[in-house]
C-alpha positions as CSV (number, residue, x, y, z in Angstrom):
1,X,-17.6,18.1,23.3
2,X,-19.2,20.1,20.6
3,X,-22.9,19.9,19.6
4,X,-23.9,17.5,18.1
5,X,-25.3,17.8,14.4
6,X,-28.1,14.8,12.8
7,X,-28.3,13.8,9.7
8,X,-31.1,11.2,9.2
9,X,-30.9,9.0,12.3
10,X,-27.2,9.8,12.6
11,X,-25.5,12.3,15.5
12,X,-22.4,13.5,15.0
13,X,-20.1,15.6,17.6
14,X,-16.4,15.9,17.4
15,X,-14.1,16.4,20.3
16,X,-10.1,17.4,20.7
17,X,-7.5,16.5,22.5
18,X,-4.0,18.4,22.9
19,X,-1.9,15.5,22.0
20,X,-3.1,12.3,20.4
21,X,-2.0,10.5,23.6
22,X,-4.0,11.6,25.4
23,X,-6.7,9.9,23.9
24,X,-5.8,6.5,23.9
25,X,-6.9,5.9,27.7
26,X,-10.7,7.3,26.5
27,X,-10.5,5.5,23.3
28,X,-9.4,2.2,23.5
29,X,-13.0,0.9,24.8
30,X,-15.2,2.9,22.6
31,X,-12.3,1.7,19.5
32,X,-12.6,-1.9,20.3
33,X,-16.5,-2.9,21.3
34,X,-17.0,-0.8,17.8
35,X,-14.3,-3.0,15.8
36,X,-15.9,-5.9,17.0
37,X,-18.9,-4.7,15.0
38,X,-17.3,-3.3,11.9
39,X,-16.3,-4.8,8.9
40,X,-12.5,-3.3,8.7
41,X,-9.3,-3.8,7.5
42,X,-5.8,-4.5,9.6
43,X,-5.0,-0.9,9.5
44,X,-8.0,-0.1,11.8
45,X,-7.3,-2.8,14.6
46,X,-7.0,-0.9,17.7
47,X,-3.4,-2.7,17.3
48,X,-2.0,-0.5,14.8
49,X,-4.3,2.6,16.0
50,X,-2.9,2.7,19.7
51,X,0.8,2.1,18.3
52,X,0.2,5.2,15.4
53,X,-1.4,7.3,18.4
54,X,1.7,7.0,20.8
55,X,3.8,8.5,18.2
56,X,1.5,11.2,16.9
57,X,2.9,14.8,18.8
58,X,-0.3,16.5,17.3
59,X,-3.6,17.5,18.4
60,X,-6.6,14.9,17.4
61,X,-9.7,15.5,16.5
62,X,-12.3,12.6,17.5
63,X,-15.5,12.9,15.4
64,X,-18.2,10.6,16.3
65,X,-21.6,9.3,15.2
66,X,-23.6,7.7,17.3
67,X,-27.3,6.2,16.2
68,X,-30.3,5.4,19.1
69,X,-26.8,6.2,21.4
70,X,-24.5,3.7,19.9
71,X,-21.5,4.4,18.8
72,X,-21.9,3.4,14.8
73,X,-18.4,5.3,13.5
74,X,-15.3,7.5,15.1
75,X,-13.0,9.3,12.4
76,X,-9.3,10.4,14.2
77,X,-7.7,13.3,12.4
78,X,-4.1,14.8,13.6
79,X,-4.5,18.8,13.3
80,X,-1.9,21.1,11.2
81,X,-1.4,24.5,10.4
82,X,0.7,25.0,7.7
83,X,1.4,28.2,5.8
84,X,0.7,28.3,2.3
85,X,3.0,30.9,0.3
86,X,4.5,31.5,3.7
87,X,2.2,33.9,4.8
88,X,-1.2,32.4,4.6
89,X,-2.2,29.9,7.9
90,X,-4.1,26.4,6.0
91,X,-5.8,24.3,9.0
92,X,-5.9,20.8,7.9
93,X,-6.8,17.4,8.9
94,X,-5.5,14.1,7.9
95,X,-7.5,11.0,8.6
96,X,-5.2,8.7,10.6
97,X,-2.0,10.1,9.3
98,X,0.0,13.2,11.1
99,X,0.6,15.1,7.4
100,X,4.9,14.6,7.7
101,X,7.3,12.4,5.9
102,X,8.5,11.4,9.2
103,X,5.1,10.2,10.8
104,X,3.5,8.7,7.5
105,X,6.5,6.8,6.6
106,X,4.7,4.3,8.7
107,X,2.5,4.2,5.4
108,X,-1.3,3.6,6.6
109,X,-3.6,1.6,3.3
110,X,-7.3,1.3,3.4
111,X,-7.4,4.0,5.3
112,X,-10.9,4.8,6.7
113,X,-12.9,6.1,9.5
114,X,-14.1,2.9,11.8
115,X,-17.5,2.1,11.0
116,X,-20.2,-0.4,11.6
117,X,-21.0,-3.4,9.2
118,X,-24.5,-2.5,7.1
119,X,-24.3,1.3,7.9
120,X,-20.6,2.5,6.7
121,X,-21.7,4.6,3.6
122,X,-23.9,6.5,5.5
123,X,-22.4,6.9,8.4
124,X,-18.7,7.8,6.6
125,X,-20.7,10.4,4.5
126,X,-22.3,11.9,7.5
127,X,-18.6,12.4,9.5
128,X,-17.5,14.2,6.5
129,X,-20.5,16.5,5.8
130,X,-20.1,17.5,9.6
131,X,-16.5,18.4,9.2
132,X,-16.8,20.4,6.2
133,X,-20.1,22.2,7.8
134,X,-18.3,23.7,11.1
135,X,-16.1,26.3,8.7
136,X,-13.7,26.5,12.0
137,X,-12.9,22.7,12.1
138,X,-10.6,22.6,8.3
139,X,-9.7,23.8,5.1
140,X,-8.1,21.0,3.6
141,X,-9.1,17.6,4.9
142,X,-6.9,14.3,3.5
143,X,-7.9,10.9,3.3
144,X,-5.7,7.6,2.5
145,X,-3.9,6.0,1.1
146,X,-7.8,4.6,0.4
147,X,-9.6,2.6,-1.9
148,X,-12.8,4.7,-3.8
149,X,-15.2,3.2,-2.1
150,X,-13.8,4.9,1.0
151,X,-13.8,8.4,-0.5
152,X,-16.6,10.8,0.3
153,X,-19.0,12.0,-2.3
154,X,-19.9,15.7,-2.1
155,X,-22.2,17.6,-4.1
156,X,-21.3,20.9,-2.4
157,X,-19.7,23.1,-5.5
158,X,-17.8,25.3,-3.1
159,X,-15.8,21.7,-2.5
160,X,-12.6,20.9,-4.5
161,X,-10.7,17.3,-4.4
162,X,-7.2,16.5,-5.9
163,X,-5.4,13.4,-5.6
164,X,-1.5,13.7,-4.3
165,X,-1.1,10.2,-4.5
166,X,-2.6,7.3,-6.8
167,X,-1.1,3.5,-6.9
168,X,-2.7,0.5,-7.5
169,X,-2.4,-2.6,-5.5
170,X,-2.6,-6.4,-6.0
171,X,-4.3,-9.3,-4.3
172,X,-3.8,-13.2,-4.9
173,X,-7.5,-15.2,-4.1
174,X,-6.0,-18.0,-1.4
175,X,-8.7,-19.4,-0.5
176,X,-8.4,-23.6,-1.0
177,X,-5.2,-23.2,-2.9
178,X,-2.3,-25.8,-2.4
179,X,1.3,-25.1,-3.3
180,X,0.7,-26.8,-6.5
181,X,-2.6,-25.0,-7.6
182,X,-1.1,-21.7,-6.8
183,X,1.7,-22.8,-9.3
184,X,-0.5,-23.7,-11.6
185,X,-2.4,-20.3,-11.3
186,X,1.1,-18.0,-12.5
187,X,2.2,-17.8,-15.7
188,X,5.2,-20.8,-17.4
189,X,7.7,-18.2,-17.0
190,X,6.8,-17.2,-12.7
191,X,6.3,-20.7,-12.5
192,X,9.9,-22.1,-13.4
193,X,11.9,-19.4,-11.7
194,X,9.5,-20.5,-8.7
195,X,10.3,-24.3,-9.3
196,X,14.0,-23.4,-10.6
197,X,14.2,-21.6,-7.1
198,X,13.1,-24.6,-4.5
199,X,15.4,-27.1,-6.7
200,X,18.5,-25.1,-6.4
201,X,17.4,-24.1,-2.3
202,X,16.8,-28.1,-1.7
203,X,20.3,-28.9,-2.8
204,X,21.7,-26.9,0.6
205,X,18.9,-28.5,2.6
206,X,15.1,-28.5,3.6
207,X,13.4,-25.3,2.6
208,X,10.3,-24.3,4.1
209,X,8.4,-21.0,6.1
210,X,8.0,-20.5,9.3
211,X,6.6,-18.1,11.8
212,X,8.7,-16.7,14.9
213,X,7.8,-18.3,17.5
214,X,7.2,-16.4,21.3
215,X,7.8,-13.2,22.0
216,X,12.0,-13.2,22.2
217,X,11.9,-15.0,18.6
218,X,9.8,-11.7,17.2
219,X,12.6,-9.7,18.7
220,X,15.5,-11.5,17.2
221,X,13.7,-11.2,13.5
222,X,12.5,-7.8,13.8
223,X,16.5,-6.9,14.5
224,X,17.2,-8.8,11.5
225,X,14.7,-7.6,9.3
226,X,15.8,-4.3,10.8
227,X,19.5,-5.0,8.6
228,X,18.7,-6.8,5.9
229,X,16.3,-3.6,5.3
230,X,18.9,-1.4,5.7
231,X,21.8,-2.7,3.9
232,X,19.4,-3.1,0.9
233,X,17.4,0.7,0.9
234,X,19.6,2.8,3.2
235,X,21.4,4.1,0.3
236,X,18.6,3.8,-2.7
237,X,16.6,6.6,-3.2
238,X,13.6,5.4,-1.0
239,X,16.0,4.6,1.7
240,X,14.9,2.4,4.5
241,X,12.0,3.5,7.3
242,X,14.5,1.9,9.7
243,X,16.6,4.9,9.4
244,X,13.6,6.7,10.8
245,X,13.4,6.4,14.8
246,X,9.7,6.6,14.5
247,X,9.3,4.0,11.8
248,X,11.3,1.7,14.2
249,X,9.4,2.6,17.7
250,X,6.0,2.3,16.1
251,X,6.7,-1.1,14.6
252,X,8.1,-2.3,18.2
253,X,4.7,-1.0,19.7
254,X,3.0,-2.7,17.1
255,X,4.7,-6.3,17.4
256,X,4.7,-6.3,21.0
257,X,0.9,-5.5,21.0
258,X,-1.1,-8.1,23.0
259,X,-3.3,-10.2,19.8
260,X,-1.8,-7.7,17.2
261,X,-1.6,-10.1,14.2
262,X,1.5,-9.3,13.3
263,X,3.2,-12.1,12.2
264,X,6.8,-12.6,10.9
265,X,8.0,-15.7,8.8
266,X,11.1,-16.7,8.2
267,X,11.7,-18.8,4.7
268,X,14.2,-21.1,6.6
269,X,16.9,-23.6,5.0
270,X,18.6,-26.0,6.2
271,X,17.2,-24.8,9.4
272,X,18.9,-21.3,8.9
273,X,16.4,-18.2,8.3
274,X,17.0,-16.7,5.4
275,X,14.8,-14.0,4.6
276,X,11.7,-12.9,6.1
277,X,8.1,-11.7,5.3
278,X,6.4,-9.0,7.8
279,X,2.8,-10.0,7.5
280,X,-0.2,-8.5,8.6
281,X,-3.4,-10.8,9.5
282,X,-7.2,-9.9,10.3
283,X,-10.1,-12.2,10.0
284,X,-10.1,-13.3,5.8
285,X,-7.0,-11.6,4.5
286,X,-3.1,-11.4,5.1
287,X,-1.3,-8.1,4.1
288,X,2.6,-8.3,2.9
289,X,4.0,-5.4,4.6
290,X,7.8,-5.2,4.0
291,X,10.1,-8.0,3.0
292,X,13.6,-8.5,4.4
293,X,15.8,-10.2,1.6
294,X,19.8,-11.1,1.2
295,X,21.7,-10.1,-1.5
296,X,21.6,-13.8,-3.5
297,X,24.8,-15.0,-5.5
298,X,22.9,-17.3,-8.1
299,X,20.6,-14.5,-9.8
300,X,19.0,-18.4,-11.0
301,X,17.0,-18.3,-7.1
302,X,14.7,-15.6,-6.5
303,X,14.3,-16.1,-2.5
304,X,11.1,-13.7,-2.4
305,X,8.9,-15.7,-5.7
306,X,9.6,-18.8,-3.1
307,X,9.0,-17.2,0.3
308,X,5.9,-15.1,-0.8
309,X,4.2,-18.7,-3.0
310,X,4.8,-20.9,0.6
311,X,3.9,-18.2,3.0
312,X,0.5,-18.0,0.4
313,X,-0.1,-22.2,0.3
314,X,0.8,-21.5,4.3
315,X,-2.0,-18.9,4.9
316,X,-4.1,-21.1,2.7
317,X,-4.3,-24.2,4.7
318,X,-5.0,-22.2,7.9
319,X,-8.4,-20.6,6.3
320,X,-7.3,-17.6,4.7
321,X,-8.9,-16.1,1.5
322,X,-6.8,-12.9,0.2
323,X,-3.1,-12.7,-0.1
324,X,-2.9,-8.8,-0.3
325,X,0.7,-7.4,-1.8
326,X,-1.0,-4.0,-1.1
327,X,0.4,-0.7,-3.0
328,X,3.2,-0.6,-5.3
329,X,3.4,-1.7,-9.2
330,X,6.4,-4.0,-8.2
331,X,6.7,-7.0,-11.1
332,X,6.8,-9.6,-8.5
333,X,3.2,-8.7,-7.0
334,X,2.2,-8.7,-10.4
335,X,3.8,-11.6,-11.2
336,X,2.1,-13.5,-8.3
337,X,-1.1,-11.9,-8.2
338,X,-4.6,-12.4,-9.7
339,X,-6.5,-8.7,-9.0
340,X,-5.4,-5.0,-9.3
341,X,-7.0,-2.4,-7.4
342,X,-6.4,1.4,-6.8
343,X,-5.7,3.5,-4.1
344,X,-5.6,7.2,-3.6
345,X,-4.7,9.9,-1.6
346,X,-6.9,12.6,-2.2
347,X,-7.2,16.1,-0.5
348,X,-10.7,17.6,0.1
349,X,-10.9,21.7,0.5
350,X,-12.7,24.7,-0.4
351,X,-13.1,26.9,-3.0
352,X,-11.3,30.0,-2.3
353,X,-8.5,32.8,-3.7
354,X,-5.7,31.3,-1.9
355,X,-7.2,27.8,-4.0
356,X,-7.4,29.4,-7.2
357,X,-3.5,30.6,-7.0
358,X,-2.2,27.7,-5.4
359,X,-3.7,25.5,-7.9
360,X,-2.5,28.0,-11.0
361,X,1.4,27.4,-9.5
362,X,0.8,23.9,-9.1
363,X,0.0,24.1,-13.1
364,X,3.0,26.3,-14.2
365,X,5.0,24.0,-11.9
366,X,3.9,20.8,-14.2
367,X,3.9,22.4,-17.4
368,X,7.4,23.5,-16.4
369,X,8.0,19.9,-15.7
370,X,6.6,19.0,-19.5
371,X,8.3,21.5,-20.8
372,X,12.1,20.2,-20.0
């Protein structure tokens, strides 16, 4: 344990461990009573935490802040050392995230330190000004994929930020909306393929979603999800995560997670599943995570506009108020959604030479780009 450093009524220490395993048996109790106090999003349920931790191979760093010895917000960063130039050793620290394609492709959003409700600015400003004051702890420290609101402010001038990563996201407003009144919220042209869809879908028998049922049902859908996924990425050039081994254990961890909230749904006709929604659910909002969709003969029936505008009425009726589509400027998400926001990955580090050049290459590099 390091000492600890105040800033107003705040103490903050940090702590590592060799392997992010070996956290979890410490964390898990200090992660959850503080949850149960924050004001967070899905990606910061102990749920999906645990499940990211069991496939991390890196060293963590646990920074904490405690207030009148309460535990008020705990930031996990995976430690690197990368070489910049190939010869220069570049410690960095990545909020939640392991800093590989491999890890990430897991893709973390509202990514954040866990903090509790009425004190989060504070307390997420104070984690960050304690990281960047031990010199011995980072150079380059990365948060997100993150709203702005989640981004530290810091008036140091010896402190750079960039962004590696910008998207905007989309969110539907759920809350006391019926199948009809979301219809009635999209535009003529959403609207008939929507209604075009169901008519053509009714004519091989009942259409409607629903949500795997028990344990051995999750398993089933997850396998199919698993193909559909495949055969439709595998060769595209984003490819499928379930090409990646560690895509597919950490989504296993994650379903079979006592409480997790993940919930699969099945847009079912004629009583036979036809595609499926991977949804993720805390208190107010759902998250669409990854859709699992045949190819379709009739290009006239658009299986996700339906599955997504049921799964919504669905969510609706059960007390939900946000329909988030999360990142990625798809049409459909715009199609069916109400609010854009934006998200960013940004990378916080200090001014130095190795900076200065890196940043000059990273110029040449685009105006290379420009150029051609």
């Amino acid at each position: 344990m390091s000492e600890s450093k105040s800033y107003l009524d705040i103490k903050v220490s940090h702590r590592s461990y060799s392997a992010a395993a070996h956290a979890i048996g410490e964390l898990a109790p200090i992660w959850q009573q503080l949850e149960s106090k924050a004001e967070t999003h899905f990606f910061l349920s102990w749920a999906w935490i645990e499940s990211w931790l069991r496939i991390s191979p890196l060293p963590l760093l646990v920074v904490e802040a405690k207030s009148q010895d309460q535990t008020v917000g705990i930031g996990l960063f995976s430690q690197r050392v990368t070489k910049k130039f190939g010869l220069i050793p570049i410690r960095q620290l990545w909020l939640n995230r392991c800093g590989d394609g491999r890890h990430d492709q897991i893709w973390i959003e509202y990514n954040d330190c866990l903090l509790r409700r009425g004190e989060a600015p504070l307390t997420r400003q104070a984690i960050y000004q304690y990281i960047f004051q031990h010199e011995n702890l980072c150079d380059e420290l990365y948060i997100g994929l993150t709203i702005d609101s989640a981004l530290p402010i810091f008036c140091d001038s010896n402190l750079n930020c960039r962004t590696l990563i910008e998207s905007f996201g989309f969110t539907k407003n759920i809350e006391q909306c019926s199948q009809d009144t979301l219809l009635s919220d999209f535009s003529s042209n959403t609207r008939k393929q929507i209604k075009r869809s169901v008519k053509l879908l009714g004519e091989k028998g009942k259409v409607e979603i629903r949500p795997a049922q028990g344990e051995h049902q999750k398993e089933l859908w997850f396998e199919q999800i698993k193909s559909l996924h495949l055969q439709k990425w595998r060769d595209s050039q984003w490819g499928s995560g379930f090409d990646n081994a560690l895509f597919h254990d950490f989504h296993q961890k994650l379903i079979r997670s006592k409480g997790s909230g993940v919930e699969l749904l099945a847009l079912v006709i004629d009583k036979e599943p036809t595609c499926f929604l991977y949804n993720l659910l805390d208190e107010n909002s759902v998250y669409f995570y990854l859709s699992a969709i045949p190819p379709e003969r009739d290009n006239r029936i658009k299986l996700g506009l339906v599955a997504h505008t049921l799964a919504m009425a669905r969510y609706a009726q059960q007390g939900f108020k946000c329909y988030d589509f999360l990142a990625g400027e798809n049409r459909y998400k715009q199609s069916l959604s109400d609010t854009r926001y934006s998200m960013r990955l940004a990378c916080y580090h200090r001014r130095s030479f190795t900076a200065k050049i890196e940043g000059l290459l990273r110029h040449i590099k685009s105006w290379g780009k420009r150029s051609n």
